[in-house]
C-alpha positions as CSV (number, residue, x, y, z in Angstrom):
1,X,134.2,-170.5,28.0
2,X,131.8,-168.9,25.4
3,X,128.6,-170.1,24.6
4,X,127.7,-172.5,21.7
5,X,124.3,-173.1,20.1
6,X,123.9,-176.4,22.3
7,X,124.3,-174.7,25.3
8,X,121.8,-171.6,25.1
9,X,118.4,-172.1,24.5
10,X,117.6,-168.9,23.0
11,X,120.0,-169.8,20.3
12,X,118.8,-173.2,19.4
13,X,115.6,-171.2,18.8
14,X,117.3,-168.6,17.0
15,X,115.9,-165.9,19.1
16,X,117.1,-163.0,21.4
17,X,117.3,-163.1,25.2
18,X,113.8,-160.4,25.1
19,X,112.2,-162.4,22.7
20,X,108.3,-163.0,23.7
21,X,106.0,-165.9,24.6
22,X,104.2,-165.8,20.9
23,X,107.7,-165.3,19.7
24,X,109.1,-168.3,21.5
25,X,106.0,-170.3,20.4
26,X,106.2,-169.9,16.6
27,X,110.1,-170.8,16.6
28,X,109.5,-174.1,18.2
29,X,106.7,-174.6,16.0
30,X,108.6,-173.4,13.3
31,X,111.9,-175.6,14.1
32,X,109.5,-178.7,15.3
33,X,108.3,-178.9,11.6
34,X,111.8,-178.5,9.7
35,X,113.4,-181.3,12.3
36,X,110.7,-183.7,13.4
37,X,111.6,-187.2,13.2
38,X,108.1,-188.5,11.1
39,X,109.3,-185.6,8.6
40,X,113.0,-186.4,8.5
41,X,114.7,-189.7,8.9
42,X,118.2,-187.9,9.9
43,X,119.8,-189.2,13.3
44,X,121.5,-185.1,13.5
45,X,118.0,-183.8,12.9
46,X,116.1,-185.7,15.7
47,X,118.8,-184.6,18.0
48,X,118.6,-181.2,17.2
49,X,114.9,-181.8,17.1
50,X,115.3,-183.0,20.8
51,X,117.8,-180.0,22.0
52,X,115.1,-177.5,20.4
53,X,111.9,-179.1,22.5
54,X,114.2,-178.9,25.5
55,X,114.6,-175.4,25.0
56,X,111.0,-174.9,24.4
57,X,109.9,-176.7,27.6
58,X,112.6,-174.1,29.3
59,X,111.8,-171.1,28.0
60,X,107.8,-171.7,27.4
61,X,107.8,-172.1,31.2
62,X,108.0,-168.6,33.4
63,X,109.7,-170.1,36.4
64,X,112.0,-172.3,34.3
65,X,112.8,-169.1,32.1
66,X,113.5,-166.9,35.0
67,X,116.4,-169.4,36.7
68,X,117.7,-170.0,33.5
């Protein structure tokens, strides 16, 4: 089964698999300010807003980021 946005973390970021830690950093910060829940009232976009933090927490971590 392929892949979907909710499943890879470097999509939800809209990044590729070599992207860097600065890299990785400014699309979270990027994406936290489009889809945080004090600047939207959406249900969808605090969801997404919670899919893309999980995917920083993943991928901002070296250990974490080298299992996944």
């Amino acid at each position: 089964m392929p892949l979907t946005t909710l499943d890879n973390h470097y999509a939800r970021l809209g990044l590729p698999f070599d992207a860097t830690d600065d890299e990785i950093r400014r699309a979270f910060h990027d994406a936290a300010k489009r889809l945080h829940p004090d600047m939207n009232e959406s249900k969808d976009d605090t969801d997404q807003f919670l899919r893309v933090k999980e995917s920083f927490e993943n991928l901002s971590d070296p250990e974490k980021r080298s299992r996944y």
